[in-house]
C-alpha positions as CSV (number, residue, x, y, z in Angstrom):
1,X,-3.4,15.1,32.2
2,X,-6.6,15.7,30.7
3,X,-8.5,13.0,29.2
4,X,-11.2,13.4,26.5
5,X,-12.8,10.5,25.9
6,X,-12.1,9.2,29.3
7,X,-14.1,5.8,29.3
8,X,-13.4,4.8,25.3
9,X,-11.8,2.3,23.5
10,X,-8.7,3.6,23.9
11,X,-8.3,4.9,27.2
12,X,-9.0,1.3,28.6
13,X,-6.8,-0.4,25.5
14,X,-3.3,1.8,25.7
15,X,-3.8,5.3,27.5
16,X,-4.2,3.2,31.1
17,X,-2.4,0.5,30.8
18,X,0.6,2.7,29.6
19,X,0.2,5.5,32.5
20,X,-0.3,2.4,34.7
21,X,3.2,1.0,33.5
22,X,5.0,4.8,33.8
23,X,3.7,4.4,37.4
24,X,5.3,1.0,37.8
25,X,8.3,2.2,37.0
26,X,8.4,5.3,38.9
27,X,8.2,7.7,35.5
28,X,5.6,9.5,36.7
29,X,5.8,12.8,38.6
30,X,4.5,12.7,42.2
31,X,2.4,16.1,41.4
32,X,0.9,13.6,38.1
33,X,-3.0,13.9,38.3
34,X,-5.5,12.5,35.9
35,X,-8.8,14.2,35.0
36,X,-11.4,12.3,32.9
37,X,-13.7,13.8,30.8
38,X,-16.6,12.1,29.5
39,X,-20.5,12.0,29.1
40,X,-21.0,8.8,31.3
41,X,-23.0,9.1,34.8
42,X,-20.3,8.0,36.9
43,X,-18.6,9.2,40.0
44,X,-14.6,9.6,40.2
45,X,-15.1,5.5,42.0
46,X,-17.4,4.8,39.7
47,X,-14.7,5.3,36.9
48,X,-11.8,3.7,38.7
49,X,-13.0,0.6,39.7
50,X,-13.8,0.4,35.6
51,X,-10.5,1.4,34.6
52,X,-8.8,-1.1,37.0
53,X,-11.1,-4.0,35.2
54,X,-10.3,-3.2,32.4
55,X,-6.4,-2.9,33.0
56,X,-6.0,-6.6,33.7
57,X,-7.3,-7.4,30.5
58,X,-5.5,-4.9,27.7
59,X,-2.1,-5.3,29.7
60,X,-2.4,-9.1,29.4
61,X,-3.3,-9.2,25.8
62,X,-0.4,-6.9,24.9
63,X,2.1,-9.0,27.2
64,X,1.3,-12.4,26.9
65,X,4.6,-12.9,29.1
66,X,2.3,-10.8,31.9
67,X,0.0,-12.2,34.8
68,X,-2.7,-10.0,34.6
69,X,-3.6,-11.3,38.3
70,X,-0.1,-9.9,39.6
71,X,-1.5,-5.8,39.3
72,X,1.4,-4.2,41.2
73,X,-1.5,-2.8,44.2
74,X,1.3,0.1,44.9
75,X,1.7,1.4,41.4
76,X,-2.0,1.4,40.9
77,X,-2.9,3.3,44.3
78,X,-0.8,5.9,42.7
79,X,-2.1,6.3,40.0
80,X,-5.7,5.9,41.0
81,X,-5.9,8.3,43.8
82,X,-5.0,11.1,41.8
83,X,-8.3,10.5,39.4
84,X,-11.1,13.1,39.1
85,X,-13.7,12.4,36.8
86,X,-15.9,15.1,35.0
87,X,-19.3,14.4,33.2
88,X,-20.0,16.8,30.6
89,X,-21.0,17.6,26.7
90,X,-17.7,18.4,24.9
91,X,-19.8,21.1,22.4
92,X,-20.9,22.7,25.8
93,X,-19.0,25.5,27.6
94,X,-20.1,24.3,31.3
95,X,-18.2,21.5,31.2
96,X,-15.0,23.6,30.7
97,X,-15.7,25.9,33.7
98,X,-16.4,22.3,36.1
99,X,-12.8,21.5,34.3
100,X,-11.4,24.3,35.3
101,X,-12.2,24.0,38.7
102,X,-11.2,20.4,38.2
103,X,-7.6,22.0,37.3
104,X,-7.4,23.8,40.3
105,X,-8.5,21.7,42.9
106,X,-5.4,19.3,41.0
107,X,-2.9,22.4,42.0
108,X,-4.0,22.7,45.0
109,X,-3.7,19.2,46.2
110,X,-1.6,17.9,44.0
111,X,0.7,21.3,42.9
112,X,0.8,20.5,39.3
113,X,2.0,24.4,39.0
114,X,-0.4,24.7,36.2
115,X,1.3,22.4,33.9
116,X,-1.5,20.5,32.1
117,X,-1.7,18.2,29.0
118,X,-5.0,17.8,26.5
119,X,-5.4,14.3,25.8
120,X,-7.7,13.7,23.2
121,X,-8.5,10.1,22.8
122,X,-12.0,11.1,20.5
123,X,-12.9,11.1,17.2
124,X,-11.3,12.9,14.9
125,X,-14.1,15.3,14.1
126,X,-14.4,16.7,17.9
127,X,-10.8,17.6,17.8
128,X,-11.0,21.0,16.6
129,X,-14.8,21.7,18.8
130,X,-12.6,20.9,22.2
131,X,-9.7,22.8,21.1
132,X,-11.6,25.6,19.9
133,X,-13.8,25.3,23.7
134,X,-10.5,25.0,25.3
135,X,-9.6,28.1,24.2
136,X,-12.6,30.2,24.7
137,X,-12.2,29.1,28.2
138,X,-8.6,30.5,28.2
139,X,-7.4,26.9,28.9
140,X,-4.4,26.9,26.7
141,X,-3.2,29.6,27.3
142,X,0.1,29.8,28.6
143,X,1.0,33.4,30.4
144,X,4.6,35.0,30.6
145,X,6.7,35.7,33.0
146,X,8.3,38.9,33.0
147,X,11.7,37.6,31.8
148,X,9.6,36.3,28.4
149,X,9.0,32.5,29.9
150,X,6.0,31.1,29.9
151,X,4.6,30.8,34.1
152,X,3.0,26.7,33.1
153,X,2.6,25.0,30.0
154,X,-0.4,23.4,28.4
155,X,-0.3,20.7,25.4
156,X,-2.8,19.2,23.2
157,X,-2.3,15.3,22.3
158,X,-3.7,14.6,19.2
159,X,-4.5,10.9,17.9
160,X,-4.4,9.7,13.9
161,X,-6.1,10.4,11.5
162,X,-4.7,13.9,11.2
163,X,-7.1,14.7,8.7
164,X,-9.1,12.5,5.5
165,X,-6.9,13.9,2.5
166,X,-4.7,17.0,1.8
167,X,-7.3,19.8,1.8
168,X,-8.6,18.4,5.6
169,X,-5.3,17.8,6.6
170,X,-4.8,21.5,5.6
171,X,-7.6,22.8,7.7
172,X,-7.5,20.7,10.3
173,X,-3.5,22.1,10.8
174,X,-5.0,25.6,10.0
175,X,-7.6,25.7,12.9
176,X,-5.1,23.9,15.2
177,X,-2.6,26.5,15.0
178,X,-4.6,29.3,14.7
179,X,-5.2,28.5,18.4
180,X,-1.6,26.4,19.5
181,X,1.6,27.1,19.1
182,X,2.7,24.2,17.4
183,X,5.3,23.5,20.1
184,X,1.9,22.9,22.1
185,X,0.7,20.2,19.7
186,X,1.5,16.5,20.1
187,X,0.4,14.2,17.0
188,X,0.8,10.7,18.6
189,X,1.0,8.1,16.7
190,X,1.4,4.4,18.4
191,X,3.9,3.3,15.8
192,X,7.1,5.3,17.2
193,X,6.9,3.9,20.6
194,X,8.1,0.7,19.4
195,X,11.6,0.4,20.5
196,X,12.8,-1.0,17.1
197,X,11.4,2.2,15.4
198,X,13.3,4.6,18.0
199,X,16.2,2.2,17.1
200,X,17.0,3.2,13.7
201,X,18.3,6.2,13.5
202,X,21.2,4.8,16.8
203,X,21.9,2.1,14.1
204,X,22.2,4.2,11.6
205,X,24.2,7.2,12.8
206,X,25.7,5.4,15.7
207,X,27.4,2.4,13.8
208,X,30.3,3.8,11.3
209,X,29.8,0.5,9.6
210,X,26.6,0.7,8.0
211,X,26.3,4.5,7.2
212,X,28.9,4.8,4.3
213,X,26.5,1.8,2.2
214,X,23.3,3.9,3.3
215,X,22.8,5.2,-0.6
216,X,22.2,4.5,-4.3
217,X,25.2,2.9,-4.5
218,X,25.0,0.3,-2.5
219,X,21.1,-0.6,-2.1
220,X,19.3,-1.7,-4.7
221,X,15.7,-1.4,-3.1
222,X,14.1,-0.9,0.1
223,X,10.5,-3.1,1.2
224,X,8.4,-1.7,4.6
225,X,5.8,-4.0,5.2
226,X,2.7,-3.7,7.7
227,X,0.6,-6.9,7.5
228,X,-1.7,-8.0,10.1
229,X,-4.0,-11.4,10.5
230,X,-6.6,-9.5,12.1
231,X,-10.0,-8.4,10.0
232,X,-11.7,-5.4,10.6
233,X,-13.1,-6.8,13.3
234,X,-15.9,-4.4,15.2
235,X,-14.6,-1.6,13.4
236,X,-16.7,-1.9,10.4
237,X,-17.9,2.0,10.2
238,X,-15.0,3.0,11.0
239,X,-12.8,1.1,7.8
240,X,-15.7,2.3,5.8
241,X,-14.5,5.8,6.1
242,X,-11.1,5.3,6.1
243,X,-9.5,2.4,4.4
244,X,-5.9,0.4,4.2
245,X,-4.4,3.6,3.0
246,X,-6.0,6.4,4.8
247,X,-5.6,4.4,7.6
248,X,-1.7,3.3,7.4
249,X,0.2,5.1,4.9
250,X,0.0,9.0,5.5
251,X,1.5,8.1,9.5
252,X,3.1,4.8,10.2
253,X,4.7,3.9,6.9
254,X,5.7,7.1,5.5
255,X,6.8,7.7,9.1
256,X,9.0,4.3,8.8
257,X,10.7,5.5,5.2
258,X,11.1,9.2,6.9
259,X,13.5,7.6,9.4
260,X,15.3,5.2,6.9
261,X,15.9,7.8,4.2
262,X,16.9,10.8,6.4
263,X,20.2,12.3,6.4
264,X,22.4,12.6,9.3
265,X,21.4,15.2,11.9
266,X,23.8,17.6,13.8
267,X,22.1,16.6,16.9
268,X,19.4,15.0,18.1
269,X,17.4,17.3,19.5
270,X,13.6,17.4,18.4
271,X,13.8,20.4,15.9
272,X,16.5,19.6,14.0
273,X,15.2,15.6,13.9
274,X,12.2,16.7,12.5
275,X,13.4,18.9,9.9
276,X,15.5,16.2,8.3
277,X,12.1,13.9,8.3
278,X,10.3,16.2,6.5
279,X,13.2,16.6,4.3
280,X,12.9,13.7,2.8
281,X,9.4,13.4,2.9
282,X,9.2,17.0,0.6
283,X,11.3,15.0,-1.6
284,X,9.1,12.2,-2.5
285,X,7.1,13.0,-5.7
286,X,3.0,12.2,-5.8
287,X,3.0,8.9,-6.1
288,X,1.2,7.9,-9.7
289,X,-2.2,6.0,-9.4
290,X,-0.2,3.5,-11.5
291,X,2.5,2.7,-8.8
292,X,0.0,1.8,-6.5
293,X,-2.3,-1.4,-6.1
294,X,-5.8,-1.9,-3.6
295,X,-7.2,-4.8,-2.7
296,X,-10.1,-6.2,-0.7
297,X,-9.8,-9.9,1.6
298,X,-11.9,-12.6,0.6
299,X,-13.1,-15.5,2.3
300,X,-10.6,-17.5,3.0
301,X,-8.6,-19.0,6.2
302,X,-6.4,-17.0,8.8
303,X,-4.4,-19.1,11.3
304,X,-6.4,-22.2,10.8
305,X,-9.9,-20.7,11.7
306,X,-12.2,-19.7,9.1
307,X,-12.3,-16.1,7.4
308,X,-15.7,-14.4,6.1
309,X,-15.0,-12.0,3.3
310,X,-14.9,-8.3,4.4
311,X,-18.2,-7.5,2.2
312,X,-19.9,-9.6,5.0
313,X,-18.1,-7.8,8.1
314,X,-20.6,-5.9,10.3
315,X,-20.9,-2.3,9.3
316,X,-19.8,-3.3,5.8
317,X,-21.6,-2.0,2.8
318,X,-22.4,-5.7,0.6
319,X,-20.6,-3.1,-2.6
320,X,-18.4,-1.7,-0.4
321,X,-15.4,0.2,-2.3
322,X,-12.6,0.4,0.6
323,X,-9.3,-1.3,0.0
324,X,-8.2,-3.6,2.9
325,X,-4.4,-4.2,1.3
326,X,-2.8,-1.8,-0.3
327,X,1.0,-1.4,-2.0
328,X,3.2,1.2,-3.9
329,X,6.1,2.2,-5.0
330,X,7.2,5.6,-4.4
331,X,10.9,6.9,-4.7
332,X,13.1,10.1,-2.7
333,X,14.1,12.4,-5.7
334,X,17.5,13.5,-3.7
335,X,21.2,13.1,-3.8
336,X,21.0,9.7,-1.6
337,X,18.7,7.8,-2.6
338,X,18.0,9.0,-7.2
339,X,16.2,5.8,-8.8
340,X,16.3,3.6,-5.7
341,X,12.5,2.3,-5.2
342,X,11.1,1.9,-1.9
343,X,8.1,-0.4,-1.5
344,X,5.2,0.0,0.7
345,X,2.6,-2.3,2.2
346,X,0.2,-3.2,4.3
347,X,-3.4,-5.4,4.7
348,X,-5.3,-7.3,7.0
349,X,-6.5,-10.6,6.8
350,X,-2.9,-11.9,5.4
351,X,-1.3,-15.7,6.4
352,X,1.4,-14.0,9.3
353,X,1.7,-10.7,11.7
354,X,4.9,-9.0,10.6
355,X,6.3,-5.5,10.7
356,X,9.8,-4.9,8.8
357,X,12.1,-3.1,7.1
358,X,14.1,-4.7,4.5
359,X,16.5,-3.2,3.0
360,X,18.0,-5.3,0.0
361,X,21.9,-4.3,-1.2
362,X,22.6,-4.3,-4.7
363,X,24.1,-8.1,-5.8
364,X,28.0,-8.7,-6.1
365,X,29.4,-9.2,-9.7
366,X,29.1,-13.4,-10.6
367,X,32.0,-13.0,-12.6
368,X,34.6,-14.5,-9.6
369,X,32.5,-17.3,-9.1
370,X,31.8,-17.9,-13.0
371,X,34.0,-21.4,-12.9
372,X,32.8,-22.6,-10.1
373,X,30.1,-24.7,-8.4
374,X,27.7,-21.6,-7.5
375,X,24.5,-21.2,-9.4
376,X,23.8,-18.0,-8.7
377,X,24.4,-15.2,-6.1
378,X,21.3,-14.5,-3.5
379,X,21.0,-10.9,-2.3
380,X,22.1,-9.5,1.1
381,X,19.3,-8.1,3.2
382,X,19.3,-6.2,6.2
383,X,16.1,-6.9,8.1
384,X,14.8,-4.1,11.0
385,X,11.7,-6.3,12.4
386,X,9.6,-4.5,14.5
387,X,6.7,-6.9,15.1
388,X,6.4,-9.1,16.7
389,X,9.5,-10.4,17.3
390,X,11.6,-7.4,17.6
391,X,15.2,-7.1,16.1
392,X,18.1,-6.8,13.7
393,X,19.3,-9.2,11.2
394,X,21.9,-9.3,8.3
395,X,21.6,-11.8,5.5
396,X,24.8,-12.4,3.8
397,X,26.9,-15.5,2.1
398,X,29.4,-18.1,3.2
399,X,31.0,-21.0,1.8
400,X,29.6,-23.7,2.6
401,X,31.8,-26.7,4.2
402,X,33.7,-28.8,1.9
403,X,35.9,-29.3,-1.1
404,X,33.7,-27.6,-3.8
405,X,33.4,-24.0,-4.2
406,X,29.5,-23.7,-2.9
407,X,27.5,-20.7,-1.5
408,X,24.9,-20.8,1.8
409,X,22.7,-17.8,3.3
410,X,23.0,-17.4,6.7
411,X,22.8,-14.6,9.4
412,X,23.5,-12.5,12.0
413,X,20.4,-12.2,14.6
414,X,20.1,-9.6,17.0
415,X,16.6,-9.7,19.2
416,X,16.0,-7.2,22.1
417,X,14.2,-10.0,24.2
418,X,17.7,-12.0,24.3
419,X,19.7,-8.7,25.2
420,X,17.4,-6.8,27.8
421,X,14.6,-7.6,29.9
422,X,11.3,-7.2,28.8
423,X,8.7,-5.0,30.4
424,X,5.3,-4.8,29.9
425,X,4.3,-2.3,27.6
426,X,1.7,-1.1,25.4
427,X,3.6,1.4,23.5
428,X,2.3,4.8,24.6
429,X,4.6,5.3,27.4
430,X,7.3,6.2,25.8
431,X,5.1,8.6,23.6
432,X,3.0,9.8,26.8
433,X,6.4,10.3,28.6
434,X,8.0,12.5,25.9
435,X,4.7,14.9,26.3
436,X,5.0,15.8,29.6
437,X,8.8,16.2,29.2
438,X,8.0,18.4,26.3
439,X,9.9,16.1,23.2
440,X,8.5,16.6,20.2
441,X,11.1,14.6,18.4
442,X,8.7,11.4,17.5
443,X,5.8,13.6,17.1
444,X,4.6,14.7,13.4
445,X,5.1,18.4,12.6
446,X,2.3,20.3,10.6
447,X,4.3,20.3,7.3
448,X,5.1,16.5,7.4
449,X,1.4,15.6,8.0
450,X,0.7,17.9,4.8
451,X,3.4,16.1,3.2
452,X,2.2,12.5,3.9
453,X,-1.6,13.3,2.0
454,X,0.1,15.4,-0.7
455,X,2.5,12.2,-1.2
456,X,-1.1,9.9,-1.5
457,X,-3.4,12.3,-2.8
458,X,-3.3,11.2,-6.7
459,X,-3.9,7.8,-5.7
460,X,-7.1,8.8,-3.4
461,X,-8.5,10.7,-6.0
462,X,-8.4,7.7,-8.5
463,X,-9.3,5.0,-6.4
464,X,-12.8,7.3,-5.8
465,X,-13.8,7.0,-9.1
466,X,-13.3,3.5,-9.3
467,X,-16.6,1.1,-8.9
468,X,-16.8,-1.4,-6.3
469,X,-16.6,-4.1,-9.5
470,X,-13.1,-2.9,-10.2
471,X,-11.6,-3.9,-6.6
472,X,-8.9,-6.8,-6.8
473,X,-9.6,-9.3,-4.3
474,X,-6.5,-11.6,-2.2
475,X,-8.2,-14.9,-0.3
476,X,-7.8,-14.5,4.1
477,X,-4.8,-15.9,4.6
478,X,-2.6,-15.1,1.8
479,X,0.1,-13.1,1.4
480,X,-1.8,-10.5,-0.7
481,X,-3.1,-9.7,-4.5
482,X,-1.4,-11.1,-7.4
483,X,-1.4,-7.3,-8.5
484,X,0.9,-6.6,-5.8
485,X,3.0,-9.1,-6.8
486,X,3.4,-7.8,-10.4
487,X,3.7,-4.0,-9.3
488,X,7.4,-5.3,-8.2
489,X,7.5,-8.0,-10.9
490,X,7.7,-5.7,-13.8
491,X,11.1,-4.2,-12.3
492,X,12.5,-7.3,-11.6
493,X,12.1,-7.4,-8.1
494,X,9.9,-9.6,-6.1
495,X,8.5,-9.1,-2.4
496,X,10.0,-10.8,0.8
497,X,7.6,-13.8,1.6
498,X,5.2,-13.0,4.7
499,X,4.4,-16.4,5.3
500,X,5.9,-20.1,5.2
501,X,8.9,-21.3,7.5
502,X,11.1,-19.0,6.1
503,X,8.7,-15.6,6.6
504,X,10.8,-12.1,7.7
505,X,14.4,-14.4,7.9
506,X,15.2,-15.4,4.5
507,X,14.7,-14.4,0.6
């Protein structure tokens, strides 16, 4: 594995801790060599004693269960003395011929057989200069045998954003696979190595129970909610380009509905998976700058400690224009799922972390219940929670005890942590796994990436002619806008709470 952006943010965050944990486990290959490219003056040492600092603190953040003083020693040797670091310019074609003689000396001591994966943990304007050095070094180039296989393979990882709107996204695919197969491209995206999210479609197509009510018929709406307590934090220049939806909605959440609203695959192999995603995301009209709402945090209070507005946040314009919240309604013009509504949301700065699917079934008729002590019949929900506390639940009613004829929620809880250990984990290693395994089947295809922006792209172009003036504001700590609140109101329908006792168990 090639690194890009070898002593970043990210590698320290995810990419290491992850490779660290695939080493724990024994899921790497013994031939597995890491090569670090960055512009640092640093020796190969140099780079892993900073690595290994850093590990104890990103694994322990992510796994608060974890001891970051208890670094398996055995798992880390293994990893670490397979490192080569090389200092270079990525716009300059020197430091592709030291890589490639970084790539050899890896074969020779390590026989990696020429297999080698691109991982580009940069920003997302470099992507296409590396690629495009990469290939004028003949680095991804992957020669046939005479019986038509290729001898090694080489694969590009590449991290969100996958382009700023449609026409980016366009070129940004173009130049890619003018160069790559796109069998050669991986577009990671941090979301789908949550075990909840790989869980769906085995609870869908593995349970005959819940399939058959998987459609119009049976569900009235579907809510997929993102909402974080964290600010922007240091990443002020970064939000300022990018933005609640830029920054959530073309990957993780249209990602999430993808895999909710799919049909049932023949197999599940990575081509035929990926077809039925973008299926169903071809089917989703441009959503109309109507069905969506933006809003912006104020001050406020977040978990007790107090919340500057995000005008104020370093690297914030004082007028900026950039949404922190954002929700919409969007709906799958197919057989399944004609004029059910699926909501989408997601903002920072809100009262409680939570990650969910909701998936509300249509209400039973009152009329059995008409002479009887029930006031009113509450809605069944099925509940996918993917963060943090990850899990299935079912929401349904019972009577309660007693003589009269009376009604009580309750529900059936399923949570991973009470059914299987938990290991540490950061989320990449199932992602980082699949690459050199060659698994595209959690990865985003070309056409669903265009998809995604061309889903968004009415919305992006309104919201850029709005004035800073014109941006809604929710207090730090809330649960959101009030305009939020009456995008569902005006339908009938109301959100899940986020926060309060009751927040992702009970409507």
């Amino acid at each position: 594995m090639v690194l890009f952006g070898a002593t970043g943010d990210l590698t320290h965050r995810l990419v290491i801790p992850a490779l660290y944990n695939l080493s724990r486990t024994n899921a790497l290959p013994e031939s597995f060599t890491l090569i670090g490219v960055a512009r640092g003056n640093m020796t190969t040492e140099d780079w892993r004693n900073d690595l290994y600092g850093s590990l104890k603190k990103f694994i322990g953040a992510a796994n608060a269960e974890f001891d970051p003083d208890n670094i398996d020693a055995g798992a880390w040797r293994r990893l670490a003395e397979k490192m080569i670091y090389v200092r270079g310019d990525l716009t300059e074609p020197a430091l592709y011929e030291r890589l490639r003689g970084a790539l050899d000396q890896a074969e020779r001591d390590n026989k990696t057989q020429g297999n080698a994966i691109f991982y580009l943990a940069i920003a997302a304007q470099q992507f296409c200069t590396v690629v495009e050095q990469l290939c004028k070094a003949k680095l991804v180039e992957q020669p046939l045998e005479a019986n038509g296989h290729a001898k090694f393979w080489r694969r590009v990882v590449i991290e969100k954003p996958f382009g700023h709107d449609l026409d980016s996204a366009r070129k940004l695919n173009a130049r890619l696979r003018n160069i790559l197969h796109e069998d050669q491209i991986f577009r990671i995206d941090h979301f789908l190595g949550k075990d909840t999210v790989q869980s769906i479609m085995a609870f869908r197509f593995g349970n005959g129970l819940f399939e058959p009510i998987w459609n119009r018929d049976r569900i009235d709406h579907v809510q997929i909610t993102a909402a974080e307590t964290v600010g922007v934090e240091t990443r002020g220049k970064f939000y300022e380009a990018t933005g609640a939806l830029r920054d959530m909605l073309p990957n993780h959440l249209l990602t999430l509905l993808s895999m909710v609203a799919m049909e049932p695959p023949v197999g599940f192999d990575a081509a035929t998976i990926r077809s039925k995603k973008a299926e169903v995301l071809a089917a989703i009209p441009e959503v109309k700058p109507f069905c969506a709402v933006r809003a912006q945090y104020g001050a406020g209070e977040v978990l007790g400690k107090p919340a500057k507005p995000y005008r104020q946040e370093e690297n914030v314009a004082p007028d900026s224009n950039i949404e922190t919240y954002v929700a919409m309604r969007l709906e799958v013009d197919n057989w399944r799922w004609a004029g059910v509504p699926f909501y989408l949301r997601t903002g920072k700065h809100l009262s409680r972390r939570v990650t969910e699917i909701a998936i509300r079934f249509k209400q039973a008729p009152y009329t059995p219940f008409q002479d009887t002590d029930v006031a009113a019949l509450r809605p069944n929900w099925l509940l996918l929670r993917i963060a943090p506390d990850e899990g299935i639940s079912l929401q349904f009613e019972i009577k309660r005890p007693g003589p009269a004829m009376d009604l009580a929620s309750v529900k059936m809880d399923f949570r991973y942590e009470d059914w299987f250990p938990k290991e540490a984990n950061v989320g990449y290693e199932t992602l980082i796994y699949d690459v050199m395994i060659g698994d595209q089947t959690l990865f985003m295809r070309a056409d669903m990436v265009e998809h995604t922006w061309r889903i968004v792209q009415p919305v992006l172009d309104a919201w850029a002619a709005c004035s800073a003036a014109e941006m809604p504001a929710y207090p730090s700590g809330s649960a959101g806008p009030s305009e939020a609140v009456a995008l569902l109101g005006r339908e009938g329908r109301s959100w899940r709470p986020i926060d309060g006792p009751d927040a992702g168990q009970h409507s």
